[in-house]
C-alpha positions as CSV (number, residue, x, y, z in Angstrom):
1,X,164.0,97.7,95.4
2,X,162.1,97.2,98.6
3,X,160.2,100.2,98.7
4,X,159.3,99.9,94.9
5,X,157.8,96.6,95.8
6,X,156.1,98.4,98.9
7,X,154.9,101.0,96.9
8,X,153.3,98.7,94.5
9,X,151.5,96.6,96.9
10,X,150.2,100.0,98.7
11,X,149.3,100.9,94.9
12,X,147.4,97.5,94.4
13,X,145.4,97.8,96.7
14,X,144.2,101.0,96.6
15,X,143.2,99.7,93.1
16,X,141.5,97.1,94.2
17,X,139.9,98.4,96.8
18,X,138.6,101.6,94.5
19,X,137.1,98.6,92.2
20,X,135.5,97.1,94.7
21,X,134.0,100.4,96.3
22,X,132.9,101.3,93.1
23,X,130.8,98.0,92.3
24,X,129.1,98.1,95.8
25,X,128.1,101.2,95.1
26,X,126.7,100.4,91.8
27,X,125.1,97.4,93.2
28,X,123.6,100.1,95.9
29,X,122.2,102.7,92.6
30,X,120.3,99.5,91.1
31,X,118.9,97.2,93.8
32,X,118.3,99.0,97.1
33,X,115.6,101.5,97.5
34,X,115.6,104.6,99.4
35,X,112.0,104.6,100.2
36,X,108.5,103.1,99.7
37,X,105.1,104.6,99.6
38,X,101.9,104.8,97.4
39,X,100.2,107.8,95.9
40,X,96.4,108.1,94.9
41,X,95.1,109.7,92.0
42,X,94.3,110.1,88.3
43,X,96.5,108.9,85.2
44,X,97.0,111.8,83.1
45,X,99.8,110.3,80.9
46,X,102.0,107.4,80.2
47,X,104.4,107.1,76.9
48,X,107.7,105.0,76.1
49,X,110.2,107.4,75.5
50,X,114.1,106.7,74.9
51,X,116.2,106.3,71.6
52,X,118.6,103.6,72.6
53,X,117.1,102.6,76.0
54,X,113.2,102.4,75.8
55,X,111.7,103.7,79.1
56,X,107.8,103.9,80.2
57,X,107.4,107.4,82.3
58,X,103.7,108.5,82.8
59,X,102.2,111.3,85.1
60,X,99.8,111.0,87.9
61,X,97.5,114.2,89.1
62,X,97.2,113.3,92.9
63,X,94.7,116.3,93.0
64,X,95.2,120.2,93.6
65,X,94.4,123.3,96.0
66,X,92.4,126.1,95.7
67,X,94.7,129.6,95.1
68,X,93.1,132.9,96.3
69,X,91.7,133.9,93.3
70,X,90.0,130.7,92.5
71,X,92.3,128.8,89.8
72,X,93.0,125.3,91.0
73,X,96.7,124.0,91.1
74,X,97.2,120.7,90.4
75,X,99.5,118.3,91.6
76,X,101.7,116.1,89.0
77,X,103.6,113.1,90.5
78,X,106.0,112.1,87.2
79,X,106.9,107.8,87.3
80,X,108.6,105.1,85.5
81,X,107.3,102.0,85.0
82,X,110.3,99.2,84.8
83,X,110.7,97.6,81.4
84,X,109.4,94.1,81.3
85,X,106.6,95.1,83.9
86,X,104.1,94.8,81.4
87,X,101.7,93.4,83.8
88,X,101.6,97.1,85.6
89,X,101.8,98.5,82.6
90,X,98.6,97.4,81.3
91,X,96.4,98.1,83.8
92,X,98.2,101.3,84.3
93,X,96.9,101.8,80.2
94,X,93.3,100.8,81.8
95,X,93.2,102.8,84.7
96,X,90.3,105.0,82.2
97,X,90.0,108.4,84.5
98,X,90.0,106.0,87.5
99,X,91.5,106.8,90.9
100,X,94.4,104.8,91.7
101,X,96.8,103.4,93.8
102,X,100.2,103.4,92.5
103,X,102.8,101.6,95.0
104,X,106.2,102.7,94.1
105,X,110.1,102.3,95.3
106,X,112.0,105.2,95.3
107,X,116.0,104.9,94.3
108,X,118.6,106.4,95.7
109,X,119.5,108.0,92.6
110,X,118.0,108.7,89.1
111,X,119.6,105.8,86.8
112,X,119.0,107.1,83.3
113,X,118.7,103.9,81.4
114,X,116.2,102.7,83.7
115,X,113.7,105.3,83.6
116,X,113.0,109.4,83.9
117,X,112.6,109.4,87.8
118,X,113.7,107.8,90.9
119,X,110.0,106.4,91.3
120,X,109.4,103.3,90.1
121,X,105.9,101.5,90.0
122,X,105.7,98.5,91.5
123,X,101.5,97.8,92.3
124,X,98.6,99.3,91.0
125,X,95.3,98.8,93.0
126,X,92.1,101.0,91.6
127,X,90.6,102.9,94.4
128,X,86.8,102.7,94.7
């Protein structure tokens, strides 16, 4: 009987503890960001996408290179834009072939019903 109730405890707790591991590292996924940054350029696209969970993903060209045999390669940076950020949003929508600034926070990990990417916008500055 002593080492059932032993065993139980030992049990418990590694229960508990795998809970509680678990949540932190949920808690880690959502809030904390693994980097921070901006990137300039032009907005080639933004669209809500999503069937059950509504997302808002859009495409910057931060500019290309020359290749050898002239063709230009372009640079596409792919974003999310948080929902309820309709503030960023919107002047995302009215950036009209400007050059912008796009501020972002960069996750740890992709989280699927939060957006596309791992980049999330989170300041939009036009560049002159």
């Amino acid at each position: 009987k002593f080492k059932m109730n032993f065993f139980k405890k030992i049990l418990l707790w590694i229960i508990g503890l795998s809970i509680v591991v678990a949540i932190l590292l949920t808690l880690v996924a959502l809030f904390a960001n693994y980097s921070s940054g901006y990137r300039v350029g032009r907005i080639i696209k933004i669209s809500e996408k999503g069937f059950v969970f509504k997302t808002n993903e859009g495409q910057l060209n931060t500019g290309g290179f020359s290749e050898g045999d002239g063709d230009i390669t372009s640079s596409i940076w792919q974003f999310s834009v948080k929902k309820g950020d309709e503030e960023i949003l919107d002047q995302i929508k009215n950036a009209n072939k400007n050059m912008v600034r796009l501020y972002y926070d960069e996750k740890f990990v992709k989280i699927p019903f939060l957006g596309d990417t791992k980049y999330f916008i989170t300041k939009v500055e036009t560049v002159e």
